[in-house]
C-alpha positions in Angstrom: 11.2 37.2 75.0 8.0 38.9 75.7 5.2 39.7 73.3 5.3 43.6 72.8 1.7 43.7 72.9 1.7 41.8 76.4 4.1 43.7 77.9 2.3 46.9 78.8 -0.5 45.1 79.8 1.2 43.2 82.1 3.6 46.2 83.6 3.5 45.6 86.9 3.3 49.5 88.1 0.1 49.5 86.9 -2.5 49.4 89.1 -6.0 48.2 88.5 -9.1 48.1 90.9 -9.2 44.3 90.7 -6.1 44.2 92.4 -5.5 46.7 95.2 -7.4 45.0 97.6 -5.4 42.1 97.5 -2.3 44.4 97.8 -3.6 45.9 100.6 -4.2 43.0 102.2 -1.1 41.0 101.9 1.5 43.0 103.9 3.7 41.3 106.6 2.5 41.5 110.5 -0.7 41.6 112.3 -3.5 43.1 110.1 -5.2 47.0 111.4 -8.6 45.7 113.2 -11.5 47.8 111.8 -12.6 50.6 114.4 -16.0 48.6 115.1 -14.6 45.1 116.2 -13.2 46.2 119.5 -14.1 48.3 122.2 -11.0 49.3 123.8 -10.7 49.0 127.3 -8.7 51.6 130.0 -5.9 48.5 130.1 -5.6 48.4 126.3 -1.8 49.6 125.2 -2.3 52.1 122.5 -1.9 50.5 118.9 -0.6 51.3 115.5 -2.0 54.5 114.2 -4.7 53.9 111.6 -4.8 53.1 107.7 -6.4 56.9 107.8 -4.1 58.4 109.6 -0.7 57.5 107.8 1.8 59.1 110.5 3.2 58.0 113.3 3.3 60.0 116.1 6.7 61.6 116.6 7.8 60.7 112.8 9.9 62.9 110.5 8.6 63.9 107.8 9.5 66.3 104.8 7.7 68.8 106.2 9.8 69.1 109.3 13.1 68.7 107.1 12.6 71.4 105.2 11.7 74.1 108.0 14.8 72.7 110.0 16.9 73.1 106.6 14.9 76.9 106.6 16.1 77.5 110.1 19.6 76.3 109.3 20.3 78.3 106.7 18.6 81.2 108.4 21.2 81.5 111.4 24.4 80.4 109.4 23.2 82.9 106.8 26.7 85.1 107.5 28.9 82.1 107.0 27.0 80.7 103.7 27.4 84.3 102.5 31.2 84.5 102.2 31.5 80.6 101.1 29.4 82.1 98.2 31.2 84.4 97.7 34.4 82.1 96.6 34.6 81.9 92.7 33.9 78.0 92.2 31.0 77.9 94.7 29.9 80.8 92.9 29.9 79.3 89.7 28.6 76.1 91.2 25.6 77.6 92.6 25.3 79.7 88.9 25.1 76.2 87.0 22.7 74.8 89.2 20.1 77.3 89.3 20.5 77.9 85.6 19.9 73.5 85.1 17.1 74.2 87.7 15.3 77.4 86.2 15.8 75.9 82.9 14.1 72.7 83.8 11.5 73.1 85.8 8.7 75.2 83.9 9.0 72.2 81.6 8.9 69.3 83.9 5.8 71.5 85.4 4.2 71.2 81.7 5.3 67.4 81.4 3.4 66.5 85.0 0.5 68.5 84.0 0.4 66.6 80.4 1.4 62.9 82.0 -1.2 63.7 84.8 -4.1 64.3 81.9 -2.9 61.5 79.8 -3.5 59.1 83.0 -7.0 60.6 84.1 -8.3 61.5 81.1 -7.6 59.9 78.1 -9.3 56.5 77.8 -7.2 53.6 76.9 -9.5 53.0 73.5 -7.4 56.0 72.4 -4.1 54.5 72.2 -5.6 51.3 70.6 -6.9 53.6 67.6 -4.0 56.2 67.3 -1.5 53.6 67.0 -0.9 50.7 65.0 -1.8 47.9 66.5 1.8 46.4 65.2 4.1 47.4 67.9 6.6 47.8 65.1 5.1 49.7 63.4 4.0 51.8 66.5 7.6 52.7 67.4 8.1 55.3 64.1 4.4 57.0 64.6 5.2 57.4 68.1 8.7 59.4 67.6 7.3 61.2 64.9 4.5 62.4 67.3 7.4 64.0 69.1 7.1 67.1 66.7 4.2 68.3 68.4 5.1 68.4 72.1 6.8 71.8 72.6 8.8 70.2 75.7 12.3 69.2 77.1 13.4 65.9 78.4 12.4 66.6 81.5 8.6 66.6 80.9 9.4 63.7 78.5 10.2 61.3 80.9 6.7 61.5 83.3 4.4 61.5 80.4 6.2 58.3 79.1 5.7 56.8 82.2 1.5 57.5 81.9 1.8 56.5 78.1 2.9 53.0 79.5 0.2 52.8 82.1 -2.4 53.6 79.8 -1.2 50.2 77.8 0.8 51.9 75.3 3.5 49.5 74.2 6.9 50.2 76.1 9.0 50.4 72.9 6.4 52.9 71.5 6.3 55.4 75.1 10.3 55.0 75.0 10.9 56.4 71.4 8.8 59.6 71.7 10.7 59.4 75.4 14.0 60.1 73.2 12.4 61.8 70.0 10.3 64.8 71.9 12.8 66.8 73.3 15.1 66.8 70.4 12.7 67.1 67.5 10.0 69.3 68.8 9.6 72.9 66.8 11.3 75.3 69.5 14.3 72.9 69.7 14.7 72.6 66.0 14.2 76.9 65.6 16.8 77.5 68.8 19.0 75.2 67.2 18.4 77.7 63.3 18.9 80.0 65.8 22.4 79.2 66.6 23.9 77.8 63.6 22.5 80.3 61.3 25.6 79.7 59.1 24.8 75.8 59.1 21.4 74.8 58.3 22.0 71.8 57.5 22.7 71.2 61.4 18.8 71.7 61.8 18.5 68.7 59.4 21.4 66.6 60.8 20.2 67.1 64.2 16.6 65.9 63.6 16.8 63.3 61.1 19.7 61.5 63.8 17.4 62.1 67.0 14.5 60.4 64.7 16.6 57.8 63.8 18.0 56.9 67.5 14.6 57.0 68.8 13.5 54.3 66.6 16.2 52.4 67.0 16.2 51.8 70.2 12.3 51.2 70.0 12.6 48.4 67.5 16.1 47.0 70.3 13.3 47.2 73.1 11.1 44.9 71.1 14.2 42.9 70.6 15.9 42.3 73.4 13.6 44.0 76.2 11.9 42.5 78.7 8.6 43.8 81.2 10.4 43.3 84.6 12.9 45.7 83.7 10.5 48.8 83.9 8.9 48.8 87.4 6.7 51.9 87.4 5.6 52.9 91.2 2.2 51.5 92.1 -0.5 54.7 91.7 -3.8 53.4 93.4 -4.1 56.9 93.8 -6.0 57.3 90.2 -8.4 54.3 90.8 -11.6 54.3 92.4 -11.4 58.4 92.3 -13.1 61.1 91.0 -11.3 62.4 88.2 -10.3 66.0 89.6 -9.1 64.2 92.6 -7.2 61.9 90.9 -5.7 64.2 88.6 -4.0 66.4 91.3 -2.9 63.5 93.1 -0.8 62.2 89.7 0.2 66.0 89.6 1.7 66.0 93.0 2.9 62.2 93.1 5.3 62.9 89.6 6.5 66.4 90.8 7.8 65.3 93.9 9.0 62.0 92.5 10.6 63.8 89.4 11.4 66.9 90.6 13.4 65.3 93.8 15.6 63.3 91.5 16.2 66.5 89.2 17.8 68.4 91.8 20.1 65.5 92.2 21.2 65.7 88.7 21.4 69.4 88.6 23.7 69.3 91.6 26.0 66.3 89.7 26.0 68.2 86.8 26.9 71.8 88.7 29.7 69.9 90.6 31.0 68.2 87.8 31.0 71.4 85.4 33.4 73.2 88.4 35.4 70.0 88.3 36.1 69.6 84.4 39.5 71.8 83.8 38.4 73.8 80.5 42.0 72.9 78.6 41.2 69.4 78.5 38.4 70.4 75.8 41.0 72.3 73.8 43.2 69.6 73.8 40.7 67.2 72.4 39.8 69.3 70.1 42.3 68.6 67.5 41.2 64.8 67.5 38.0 64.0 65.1 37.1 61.2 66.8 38.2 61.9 70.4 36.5 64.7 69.7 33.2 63.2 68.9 33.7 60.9 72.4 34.2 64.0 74.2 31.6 66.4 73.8 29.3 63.3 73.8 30.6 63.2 77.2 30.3 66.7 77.4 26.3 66.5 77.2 25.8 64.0 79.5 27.9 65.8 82.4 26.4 69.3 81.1 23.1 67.9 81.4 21.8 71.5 79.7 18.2 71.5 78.9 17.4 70.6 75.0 16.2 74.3 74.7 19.4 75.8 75.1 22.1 73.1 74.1 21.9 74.5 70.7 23.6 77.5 71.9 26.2 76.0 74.3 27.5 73.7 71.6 27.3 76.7 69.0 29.7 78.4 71.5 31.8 75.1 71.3 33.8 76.7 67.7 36.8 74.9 68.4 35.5 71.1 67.4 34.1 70.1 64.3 30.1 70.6 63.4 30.1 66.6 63.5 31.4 66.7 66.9 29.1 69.3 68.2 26.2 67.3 66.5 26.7 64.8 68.5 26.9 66.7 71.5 23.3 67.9 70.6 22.3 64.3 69.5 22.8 62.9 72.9 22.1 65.7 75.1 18.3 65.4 75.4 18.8 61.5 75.5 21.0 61.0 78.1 21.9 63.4 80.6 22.9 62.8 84.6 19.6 64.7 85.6 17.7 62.5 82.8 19.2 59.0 84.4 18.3 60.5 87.9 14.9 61.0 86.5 14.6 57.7 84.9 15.4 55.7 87.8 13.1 57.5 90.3 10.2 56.8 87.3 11.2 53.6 85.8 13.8 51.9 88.4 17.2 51.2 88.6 17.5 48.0 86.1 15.8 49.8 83.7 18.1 53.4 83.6 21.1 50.4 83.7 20.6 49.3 80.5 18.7 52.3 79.0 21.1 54.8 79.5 24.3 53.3 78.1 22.5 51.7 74.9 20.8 54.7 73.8 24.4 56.7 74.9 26.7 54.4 72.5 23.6 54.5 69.4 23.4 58.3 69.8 26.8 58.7 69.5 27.0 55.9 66.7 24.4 57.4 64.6 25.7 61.1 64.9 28.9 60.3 64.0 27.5 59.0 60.8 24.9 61.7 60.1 27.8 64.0 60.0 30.0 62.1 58.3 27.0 62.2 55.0 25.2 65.7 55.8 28.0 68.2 57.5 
């Protein structure tokens, strides 16, 4: 296995000026010839475009998708009016904009916070706010999730600049899963909606803290560096700082916020999909019931915000039950794996996702079982 303290050093998404160049240079095919070492002639076929450049002539880009999907929906806006129109489409479109509207301000904050961490803040920093054990590191950095006032969808960006600023993985992966369920506005939304339970407040924050470190101290254990393959950023070397810092902005919203709207439309077409009786019927089943609105989170995929008051609404299952569903919510969630793998890659949201799924539900089950 690989030393802790190794492996955010050696991530291979980060990018360092000693070793761009060499990335630059080592691409398959002819090399670009510098401007200077040829004169073309009036027989000379016209070549690649240049490094500068970075379009091909005649190429597709998302600019020209989205005023063609513009246009579309412009002249077939008659039609798309009456399929709205239809009840599930309706409610369809109703989920998603709420998963969307719901989301977004915070993965806005998240970018702007990840994009500052990785310009910024100097690498010293980490070395002297952290212990330099990573095992120790792993419970100071969920407990720093208390002061980030932010969902899991901002969460999962700044992670990914805590680990290219050599932050141990295990340590950037536990406030990943302890911000956006301990933070103060989650914890008061969720006194909010159990105001006949407090002790939910306590069960919900004392299992998210425990999960988080839990599957800090597995990283350490079983994980290994080649699972996380953060995108190259040469963007934020050899920069000036402004420039670089609105390049990170714009490189993690359209990363992050592309695969969000996936999610928000898988969890929109999956909340039409899910026949309502099926929940009532599970009810009466402690620990099918537990299983379910587990299951219930991830396909929901509500923002950590607002869970509180969706599972408060959920009076027909047990407080254990509905703990769990707020428990694994901001930890794994469809939009949250969509996320994950855009940031991290695929191997990593793999194993990720269903490890921290079966511990969330694992520990919940037995927070209930000693505080509800």
């Amino acid at each position: 296995m690989v030393a802790p303290e190794r492996t955010g050093a050696a991530d291979p998404g980060t990018a360092r000026p000693d070793d761009t160049a060499p990335a630059l240079d080592a691409g398959p095919g002819p090399a670009l010839a510098a401007p200077s070492d040829r004169t073309p002639t009036n027989g000379d076929t016209p070549g690649p475009p240049s490094a500068e450049s970075g379009r091909f002539p005649g190429r597709i880009g998302s600019v020209e998708v989205l005023a063609a999907v513009l246009i579309l929906l412009i002249v077939l806006r008659q039609p798309l009016a009456g399929l709205l129109a239809t009840p599930s489409l309706a409610t369809w479109t109703t989920v998603f904009v709420s998963v969307m509207v719901q989301a977004v301000p915070f993965l806005v904050f998240g970018v702007l916070l990840s994009a500052a961490i990785a310009v910024f803040v100097p690498r010293s920093f980490w070395a002297r706010a952290l212990p330099r054990h990573p095992a120790l590191a792993v419970p100071v950095a969920s407990a720093a999730g208390v002061v980030l006032p932010g969902c899991e969808c901002g969460s999962v960006p700044i992670a990914g600049s805590l680990i290219r600023r050599g932050v141990t993985p295990a340590a950037a992966l536990a406030f990943l899963l302890a911000a956006p369920a301990i933070n103060p506005i989650v914890l008061t939304a969720t006194a909010v909606a159990f105001p006949a339970n407090p002790e939910m407040v306590v069960g919900r924050a004392v299992a998210s803290l425990v999960v988080a470190m839990v599957m800090g101290w597995l990283w350490l254990r079983l994980g290994r560096a080649d699972w996380i393959r953060l995108p190259r950023r040469p963007d934020l070397d050899d920069t000036s700082r402004a420039k670089a810092f609105w390049s990170a902005v714009r490189h993690d919203v359209v990363h992050a916020g592309g695969f969000l709207v996936i999610g928000a439309m898988a969890a929109a077409s999956i909340n039409v999909l899910v026949p309502e009786r099926w929940l009532q019927a599970l009810a009466d089943q402690p620990a099918l019931a537990i299983l379910a609105l587990a299951v219930l989170a991830v396909l929901l995929s509500i923002c950590s915000e607002a869970d509180a008051f969706v599972a408060a609404s959920l009076s027909q299952f047990s407080l254990t039950a509905r703990l769990a569903f707020l428990v694994v919510g901001p930890m794994v969630d469809l939009k949250l794996i969509a996320m994950q793998t855009g940031i991290f890659g695929r191997g990593f949201a793999a194993r990720f996702a269903p490890t921290t799924f079966v511990v969330a539900v694992v520990v919940a089950a037995v927070t209930g079982m000693v505080l509800l």
